[in-house]
N, C-alpha and C positions, 0 to 999 in steps of 0.2 A: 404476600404475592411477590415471585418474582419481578425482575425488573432487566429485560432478555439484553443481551446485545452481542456485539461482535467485534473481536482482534485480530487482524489480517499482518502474520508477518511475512513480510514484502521478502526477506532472505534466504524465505523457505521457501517459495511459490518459485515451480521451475516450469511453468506452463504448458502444462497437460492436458489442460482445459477440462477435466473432471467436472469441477467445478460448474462450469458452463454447459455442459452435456447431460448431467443430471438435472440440473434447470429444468432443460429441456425434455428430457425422458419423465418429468414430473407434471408436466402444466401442458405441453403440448397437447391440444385434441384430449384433453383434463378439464372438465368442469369440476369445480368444488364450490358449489351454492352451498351456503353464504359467501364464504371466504373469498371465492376470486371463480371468473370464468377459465375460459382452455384460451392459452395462448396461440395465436398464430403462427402458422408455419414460418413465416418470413419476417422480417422487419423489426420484432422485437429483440430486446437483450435486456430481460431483467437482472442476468450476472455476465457483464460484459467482461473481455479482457483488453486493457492496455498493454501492448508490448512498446517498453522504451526502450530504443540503442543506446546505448552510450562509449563516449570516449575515440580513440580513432585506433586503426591497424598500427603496432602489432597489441594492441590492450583496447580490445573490445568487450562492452560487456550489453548484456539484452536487462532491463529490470521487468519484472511481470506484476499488475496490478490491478487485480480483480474489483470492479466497482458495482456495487448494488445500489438499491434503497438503504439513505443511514438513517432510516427511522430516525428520523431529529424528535430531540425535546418540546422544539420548539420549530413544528413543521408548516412553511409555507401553506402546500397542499391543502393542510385542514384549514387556514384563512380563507383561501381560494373557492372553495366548493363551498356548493349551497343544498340547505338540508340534511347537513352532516354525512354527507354522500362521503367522506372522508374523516375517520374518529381514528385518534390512539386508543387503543386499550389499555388496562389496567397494568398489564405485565410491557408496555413502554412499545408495544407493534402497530406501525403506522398501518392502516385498510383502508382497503378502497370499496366499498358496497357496489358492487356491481351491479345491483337495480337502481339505487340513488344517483351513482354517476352517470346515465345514460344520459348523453349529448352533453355534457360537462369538459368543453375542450379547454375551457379556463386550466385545469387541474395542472394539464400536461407542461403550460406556460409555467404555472407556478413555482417549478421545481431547479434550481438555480444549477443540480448536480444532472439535470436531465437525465434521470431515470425513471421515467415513466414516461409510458408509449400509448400513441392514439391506435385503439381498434377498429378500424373502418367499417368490419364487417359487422360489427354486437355496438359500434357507437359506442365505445366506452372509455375511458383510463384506466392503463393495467400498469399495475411495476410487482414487484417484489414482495413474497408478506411474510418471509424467514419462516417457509413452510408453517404456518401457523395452524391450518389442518392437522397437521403429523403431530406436533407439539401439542394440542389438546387430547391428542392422544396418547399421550403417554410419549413420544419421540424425547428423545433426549436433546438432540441440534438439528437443523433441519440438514436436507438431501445433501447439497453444497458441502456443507462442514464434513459430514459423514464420510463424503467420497474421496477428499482431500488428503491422498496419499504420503504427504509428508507432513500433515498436520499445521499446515502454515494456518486454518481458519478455526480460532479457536471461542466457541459459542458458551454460553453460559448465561450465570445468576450476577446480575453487577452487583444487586446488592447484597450478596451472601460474599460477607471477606474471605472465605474459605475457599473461593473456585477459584478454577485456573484463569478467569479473564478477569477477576478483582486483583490477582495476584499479579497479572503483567500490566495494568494500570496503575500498581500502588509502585513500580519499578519508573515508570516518569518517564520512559518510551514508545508512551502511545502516543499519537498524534492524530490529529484530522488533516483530511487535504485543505481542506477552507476552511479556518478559522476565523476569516475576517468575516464568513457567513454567518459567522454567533449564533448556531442552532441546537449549540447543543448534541450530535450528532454522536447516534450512540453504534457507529462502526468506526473504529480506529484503527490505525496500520502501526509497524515496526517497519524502521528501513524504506520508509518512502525515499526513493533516487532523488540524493540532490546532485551532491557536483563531487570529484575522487582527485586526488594526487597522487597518481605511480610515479617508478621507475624500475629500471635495474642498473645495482651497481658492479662493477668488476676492479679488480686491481691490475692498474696497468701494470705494475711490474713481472706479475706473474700469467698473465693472461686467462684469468680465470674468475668465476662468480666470487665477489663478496659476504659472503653472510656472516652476521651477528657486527652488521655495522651500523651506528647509531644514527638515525633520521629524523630530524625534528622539524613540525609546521608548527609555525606560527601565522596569526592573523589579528583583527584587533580588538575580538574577545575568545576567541579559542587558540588553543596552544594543546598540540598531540606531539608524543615521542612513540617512535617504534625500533626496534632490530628489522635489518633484511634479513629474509627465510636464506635456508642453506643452495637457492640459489639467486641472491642478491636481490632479490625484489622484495618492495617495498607498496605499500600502498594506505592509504588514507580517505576514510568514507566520510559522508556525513555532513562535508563541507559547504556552508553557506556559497549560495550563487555570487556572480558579480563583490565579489571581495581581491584583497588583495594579501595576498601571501607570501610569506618567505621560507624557502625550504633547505635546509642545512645538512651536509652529510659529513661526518666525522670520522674517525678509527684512530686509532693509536698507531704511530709513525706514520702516518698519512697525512697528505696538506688536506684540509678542509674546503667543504665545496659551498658555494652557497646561492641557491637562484630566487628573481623574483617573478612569482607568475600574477596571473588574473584568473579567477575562474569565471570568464563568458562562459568559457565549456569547460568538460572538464580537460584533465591536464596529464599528459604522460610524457614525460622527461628524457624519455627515451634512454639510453647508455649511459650511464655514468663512471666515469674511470677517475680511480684515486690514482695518484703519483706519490711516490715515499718522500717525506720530507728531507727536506736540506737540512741536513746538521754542519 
């Protein structure tokens, strides 16, 4: 028996909302007894989008970050309901029994990632069931994944080592948003936005971009070195929030520069100009 889940990389998603519009084109005014009733027109988002800004003018960036049902291991949800109005299956997909949950508004509380939504009109709890419909039929990933034009949501067999989402878990860049929710949650992202270190450098002597000049962050357990591209910019992902960093920019015959930032937010350094050294 498979064991289903999901890898969302956050550097592919350029938010198109595919994702979210098939949702919709699937489940709206869609009944699928047993599986799930027809979503409401309004109110719900069992595949919402996060757009986060980040950074300030002239280095702005948007990150896009699709959140569903992460089908936990270890799902509140199913604690919460009564009558098993809420069961994992076999293949790891959290359901909602749309006869069992009627007036079960416990469910909605239960869920700490709040995704799942009260139905006023049918009294029920509805979220997400990773097309689990399609999938017994034969579907390969459900609507969501299929639609997803650059392939940022990548569905599969966890426990088959062979597929493409055991292979980018066994690479040790998946992450959960909440881990300190210890559930187990079997949707992981790549590139979740933390905090970034730009610049760009130029050479005052010549009045022009730097590139292939050496940039090193340090902080007080990571340490990245990069080149600026061929037009002096540099940049640095990844970085732990609320830390304290020191950013070094070097070249040969050039005086060396070196700042200390914080990342409350993230951090763009704006211009940077080397001066030829004193010999």
């Amino acid at each position: 028996m498979a064991k289903y889940g999901m890898v969302i990389d956050i550097t592919r998603c350029n938010g198109c909302y595919n994702c979210f519009l098939t949702c919709r084109d699937e489940y709206w005014n869609n009944d699928y007894p047993p599986y799930s009733l027809a979503q409401p027109f309004s109110g719900h988002f069992w595949l919402r989008m996060i757009e986060k800004e980040r950074g300030k003018y002239p280095k702005v960036k948007v990150a896009y970050t699709p959140i569903l049902c992460m089908h936990c291991e270890n799902p509140p949800c199913v604690h919460a309901a009564e009558n098993n109005a809420v069961y994992k299956r076999p293949d790891g997909i959290v359901m909602i029994d749309p006869e069992k949950a009627v007036g079960q508004k416990q469910i909605v509380a239960a869920c700490p990632y709040r995704v799942i939504y009260w139905n006023e009109e049918k009294n029920i709890p509805q979220k997400c069931t990773l097309c689990a419909h399609l999938l017994d039929q034969g579907w390969k990933e459900p609507r969501c994944a299929e639609a997803c034009p650059t392939q940022a949501m990548v569905f599969g067999d966890m426990d088959d080592p062979k597929s493409e989402i055991s292979k980018l878990i066994a690479s040790g860049e998946v992450e959960v948003i909440h881990p300190e929710y210890k559930l187990k949650e079997k949707v992981g992202y790549i590139g979740l936005p933390k905090r970034f270190i730009a610049g760009t450098v130029a050479f005052g002597d010549k009045n022009e971009c730097a590139g292939n000049v050496l940039v090193t962050v340090a902080g007080q357990q990571d340490r990245q070195t990069m080149t600026t591209n061929n037009f002096g910019d540099f940049e640095f992902e990844g970085l732990e929030a609320d830390q304290e960093f020191s950013v070094k920019i070097e070249h040969p015959g050039y005086t060396p520069q070196s700042f200390k930032v914080q990342t409350k937010t993230d951090v763009y350094l704006g211009e940077v100009f080397l001066s030829r050294s004193v010999r």
